[in-house]
GUPAZA-342927 format. One line per 4 residues: their letters; for each residue x, y, z of N, C-alpha, C, O, CB. Coordinates in Angstrom, 2 decimals, m for minus. Atoms other than C-alpha are relative to their C-alpha. Glycine has a CB too. Example, Ala and Ser with C-alpha at 12.3 -4.5 7.8 and 13.67 -1.06 7.14 Angstrom:
residues 2
AS) 0.89 m1.19 0.00 12.30 m4.50 7.80 0.90 1.20 0.00 1.94 1.18 0.66 m0.99 0.03 1.25 ~ m0.82 m1.19 m0.06 13.67 m1.06 7.14 m0.77 1.09 0.73 m0.26 2.20 0.90 0.41 0.46 m1.42 $
end
This chain:
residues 73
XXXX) 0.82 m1.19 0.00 0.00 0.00 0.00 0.87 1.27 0.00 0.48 2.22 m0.67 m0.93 m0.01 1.20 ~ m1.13 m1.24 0.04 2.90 2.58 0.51 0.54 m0.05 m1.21 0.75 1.09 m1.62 1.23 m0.06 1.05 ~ m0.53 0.03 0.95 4.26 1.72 m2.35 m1.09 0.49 m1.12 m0.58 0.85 m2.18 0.60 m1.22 m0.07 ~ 1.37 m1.03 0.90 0.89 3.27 m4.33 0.65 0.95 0.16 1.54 1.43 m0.55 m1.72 0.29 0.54 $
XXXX) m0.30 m1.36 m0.53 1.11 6.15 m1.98 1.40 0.78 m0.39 1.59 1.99 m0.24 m0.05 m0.16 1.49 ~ m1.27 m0.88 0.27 4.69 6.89 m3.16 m0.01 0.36 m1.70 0.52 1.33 m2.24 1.53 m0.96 0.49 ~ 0.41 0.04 1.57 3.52 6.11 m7.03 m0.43 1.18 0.05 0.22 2.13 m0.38 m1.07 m1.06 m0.62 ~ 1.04 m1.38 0.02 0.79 8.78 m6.45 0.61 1.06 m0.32 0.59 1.63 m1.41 m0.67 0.42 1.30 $
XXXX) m0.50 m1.13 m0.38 2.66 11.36 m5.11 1.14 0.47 m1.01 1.29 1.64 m1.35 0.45 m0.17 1.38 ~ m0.93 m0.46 1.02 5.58 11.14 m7.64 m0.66 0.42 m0.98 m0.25 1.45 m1.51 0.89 m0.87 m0.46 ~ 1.10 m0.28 1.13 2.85 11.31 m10.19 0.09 1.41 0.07 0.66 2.26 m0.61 m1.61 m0.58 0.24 ~ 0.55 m1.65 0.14 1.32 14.39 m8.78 1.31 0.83 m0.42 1.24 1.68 m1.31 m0.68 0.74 1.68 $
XXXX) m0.80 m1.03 m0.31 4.71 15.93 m8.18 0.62 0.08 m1.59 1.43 0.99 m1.77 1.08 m0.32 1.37 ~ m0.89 0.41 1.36 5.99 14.93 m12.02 m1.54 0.90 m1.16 m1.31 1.60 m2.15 0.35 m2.56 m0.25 ~ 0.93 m1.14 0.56 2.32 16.72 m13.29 m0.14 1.02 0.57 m0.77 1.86 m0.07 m1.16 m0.26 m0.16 ~ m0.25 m1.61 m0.16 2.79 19.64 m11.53 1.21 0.75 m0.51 1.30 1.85 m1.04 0.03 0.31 1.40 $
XXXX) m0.70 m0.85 1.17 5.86 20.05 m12.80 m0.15 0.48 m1.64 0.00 1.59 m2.15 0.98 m0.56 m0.05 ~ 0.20 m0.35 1.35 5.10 19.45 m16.47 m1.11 1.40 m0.13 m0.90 2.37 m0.86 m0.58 m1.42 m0.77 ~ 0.99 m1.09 0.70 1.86 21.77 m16.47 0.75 1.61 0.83 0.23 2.65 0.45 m2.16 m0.41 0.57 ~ m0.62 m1.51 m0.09 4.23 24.99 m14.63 0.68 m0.19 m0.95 0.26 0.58 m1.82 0.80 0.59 1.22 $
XXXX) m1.07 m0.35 1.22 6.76 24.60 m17.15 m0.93 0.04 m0.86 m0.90 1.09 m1.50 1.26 m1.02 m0.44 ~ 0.71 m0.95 1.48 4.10 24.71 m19.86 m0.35 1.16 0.48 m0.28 2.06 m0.36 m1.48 m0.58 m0.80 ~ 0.60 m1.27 m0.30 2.75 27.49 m17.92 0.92 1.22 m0.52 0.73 2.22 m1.22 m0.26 0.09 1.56 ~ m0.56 m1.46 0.18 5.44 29.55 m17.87 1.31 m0.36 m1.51 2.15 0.46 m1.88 0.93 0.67 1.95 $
XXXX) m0.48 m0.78 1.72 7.03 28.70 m21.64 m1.08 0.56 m0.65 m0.57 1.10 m1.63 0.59 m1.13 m1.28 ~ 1.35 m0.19 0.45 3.50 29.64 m22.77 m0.26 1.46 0.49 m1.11 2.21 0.01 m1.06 m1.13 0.58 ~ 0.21 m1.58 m0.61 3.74 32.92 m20.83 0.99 1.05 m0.72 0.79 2.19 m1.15 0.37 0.08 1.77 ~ m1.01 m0.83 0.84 7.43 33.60 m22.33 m0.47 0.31 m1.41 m0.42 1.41 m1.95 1.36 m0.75 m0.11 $
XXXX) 0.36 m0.39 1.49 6.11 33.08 m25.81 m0.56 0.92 m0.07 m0.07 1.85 m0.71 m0.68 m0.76 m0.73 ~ 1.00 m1.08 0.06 3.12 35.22 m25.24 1.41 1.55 0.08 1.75 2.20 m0.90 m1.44 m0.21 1.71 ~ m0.53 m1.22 m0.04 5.50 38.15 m23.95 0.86 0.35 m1.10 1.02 1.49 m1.51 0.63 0.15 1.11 ~ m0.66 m0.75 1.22 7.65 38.03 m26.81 m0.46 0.21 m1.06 0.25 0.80 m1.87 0.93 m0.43 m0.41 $
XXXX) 0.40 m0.27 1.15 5.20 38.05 m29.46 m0.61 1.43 0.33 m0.69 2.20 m0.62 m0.90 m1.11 m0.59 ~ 0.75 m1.23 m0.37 3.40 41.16 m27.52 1.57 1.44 m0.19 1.61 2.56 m0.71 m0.82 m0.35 2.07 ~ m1.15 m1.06 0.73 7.03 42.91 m27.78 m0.15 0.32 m1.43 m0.43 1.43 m1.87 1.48 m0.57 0.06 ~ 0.07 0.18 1.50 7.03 41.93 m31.44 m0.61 1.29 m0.54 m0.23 2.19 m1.29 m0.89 m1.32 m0.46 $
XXXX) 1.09 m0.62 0.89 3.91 43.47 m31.97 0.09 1.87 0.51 m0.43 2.75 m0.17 m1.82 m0.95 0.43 ~ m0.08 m1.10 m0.64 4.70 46.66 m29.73 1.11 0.97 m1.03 1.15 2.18 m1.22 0.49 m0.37 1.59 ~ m1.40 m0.42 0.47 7.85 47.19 m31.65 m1.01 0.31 m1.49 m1.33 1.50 m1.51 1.62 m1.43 0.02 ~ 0.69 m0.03 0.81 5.65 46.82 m35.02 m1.18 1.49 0.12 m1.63 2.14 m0.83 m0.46 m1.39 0.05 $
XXXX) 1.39 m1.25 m0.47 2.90 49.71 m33.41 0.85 0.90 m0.10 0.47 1.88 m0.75 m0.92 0.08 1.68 ~ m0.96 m1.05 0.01 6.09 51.69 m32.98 0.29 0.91 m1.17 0.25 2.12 m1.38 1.09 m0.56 0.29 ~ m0.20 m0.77 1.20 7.00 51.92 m36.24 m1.40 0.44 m1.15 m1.07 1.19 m2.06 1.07 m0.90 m0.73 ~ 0.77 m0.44 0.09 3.80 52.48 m37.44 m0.73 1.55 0.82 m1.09 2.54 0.18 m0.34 m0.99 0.01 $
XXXX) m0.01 m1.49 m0.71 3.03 55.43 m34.97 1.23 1.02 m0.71 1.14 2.22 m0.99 0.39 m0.22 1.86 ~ m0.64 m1.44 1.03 6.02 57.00 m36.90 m0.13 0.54 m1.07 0.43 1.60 m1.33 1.01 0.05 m0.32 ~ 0.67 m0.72 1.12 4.25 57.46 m40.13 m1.12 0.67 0.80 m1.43 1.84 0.57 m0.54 m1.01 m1.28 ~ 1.02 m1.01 m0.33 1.60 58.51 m38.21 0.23 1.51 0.11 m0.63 2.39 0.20 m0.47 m0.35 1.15 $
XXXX) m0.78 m1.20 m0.65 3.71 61.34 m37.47 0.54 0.92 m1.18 0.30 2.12 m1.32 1.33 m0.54 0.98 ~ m0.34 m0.18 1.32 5.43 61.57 m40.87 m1.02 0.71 m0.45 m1.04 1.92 m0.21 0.25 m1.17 m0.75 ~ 1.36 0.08 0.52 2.13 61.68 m42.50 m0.43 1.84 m0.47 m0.72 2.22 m1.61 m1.12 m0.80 1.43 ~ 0.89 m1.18 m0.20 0.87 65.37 m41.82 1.23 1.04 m0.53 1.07 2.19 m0.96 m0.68 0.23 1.78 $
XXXX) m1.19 m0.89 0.48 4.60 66.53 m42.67 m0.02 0.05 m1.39 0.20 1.08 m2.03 1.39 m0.50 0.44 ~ m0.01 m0.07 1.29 4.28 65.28 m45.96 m1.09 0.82 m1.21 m1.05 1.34 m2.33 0.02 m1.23 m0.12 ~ 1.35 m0.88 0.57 0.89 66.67 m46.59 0.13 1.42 m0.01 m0.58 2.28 m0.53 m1.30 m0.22 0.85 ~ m0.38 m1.76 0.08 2.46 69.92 m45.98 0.98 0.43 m0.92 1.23 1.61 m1.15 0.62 0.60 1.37 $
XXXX) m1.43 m0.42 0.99 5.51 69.67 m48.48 m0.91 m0.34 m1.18 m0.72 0.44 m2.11 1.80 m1.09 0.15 ~ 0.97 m0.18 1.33 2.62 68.52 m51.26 m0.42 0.56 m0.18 m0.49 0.80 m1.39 m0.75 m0.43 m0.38 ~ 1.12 m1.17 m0.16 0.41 71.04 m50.44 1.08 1.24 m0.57 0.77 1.83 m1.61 m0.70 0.25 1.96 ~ m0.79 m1.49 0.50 3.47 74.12 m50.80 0.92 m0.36 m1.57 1.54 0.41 m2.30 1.41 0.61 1.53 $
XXXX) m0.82 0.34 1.67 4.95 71.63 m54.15 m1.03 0.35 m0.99 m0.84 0.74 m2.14 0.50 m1.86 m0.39 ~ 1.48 m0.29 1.15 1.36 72.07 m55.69 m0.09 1.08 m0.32 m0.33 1.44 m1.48 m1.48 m0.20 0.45 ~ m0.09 m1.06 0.09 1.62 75.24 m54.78 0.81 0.99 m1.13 0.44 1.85 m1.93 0.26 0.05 1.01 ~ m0.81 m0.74 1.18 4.29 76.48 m56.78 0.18 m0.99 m1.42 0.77 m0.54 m2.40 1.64 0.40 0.65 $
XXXX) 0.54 0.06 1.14 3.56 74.50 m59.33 m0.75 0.89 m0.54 m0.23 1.68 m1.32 m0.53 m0.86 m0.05 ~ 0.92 m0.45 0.31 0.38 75.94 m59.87 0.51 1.47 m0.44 0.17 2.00 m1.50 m0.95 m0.21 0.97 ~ m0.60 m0.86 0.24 2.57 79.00 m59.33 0.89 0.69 m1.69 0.87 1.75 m2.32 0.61 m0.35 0.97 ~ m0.97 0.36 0.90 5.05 78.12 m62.03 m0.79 m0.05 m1.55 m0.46 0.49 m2.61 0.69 m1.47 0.53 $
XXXX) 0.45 0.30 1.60 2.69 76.94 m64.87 m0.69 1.25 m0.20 m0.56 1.75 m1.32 m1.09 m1.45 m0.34 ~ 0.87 m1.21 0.09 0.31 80.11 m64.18 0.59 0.73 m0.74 0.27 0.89 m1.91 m0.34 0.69 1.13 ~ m1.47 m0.86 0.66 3.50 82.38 m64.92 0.32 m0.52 m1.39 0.68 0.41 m2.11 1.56 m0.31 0.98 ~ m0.21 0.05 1.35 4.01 80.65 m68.27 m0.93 m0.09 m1.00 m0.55 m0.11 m2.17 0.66 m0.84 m0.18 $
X) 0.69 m0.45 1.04 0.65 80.93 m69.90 m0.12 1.39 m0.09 m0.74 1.90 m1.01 m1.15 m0.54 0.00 $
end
């Protein structure tokens, strides 16, 4: 009968280990794909930024265009 009781217990103690170690590679993965994706938002937030600069150098190139061709008819 002890000899169960010691079966058991190695058991439990041999599935608690396996399901923390999945726990926590399953946690690392998660955090590095959430970097990934943080790093990815990053560079996206910098066109966001870009964006309104460029709309301002089209806007004053149109400009003198419009400037430019006016002047030669």
């Amino acid at each position: 009968m002890e000899q169960d009781v010691l079966i058991a217990l190695l058991s439990l103690a041999g599935t608690l280990t396996g399901t923390l170690g999945g726990i926590l590679t399953s946690a690392r993965l998660t955090n590095y794909r959430i970097e990934q994706l943080e790093k990815k938002v990053d560079r996206h937030n910098g066109f966001g930024e870009r964006i309104p600069v460029l709309e301002d150098r089209v806007t004053a190139i149109s400009h003198r265009m419009d400037c430019l061709e006016g002047g030669k008819t």
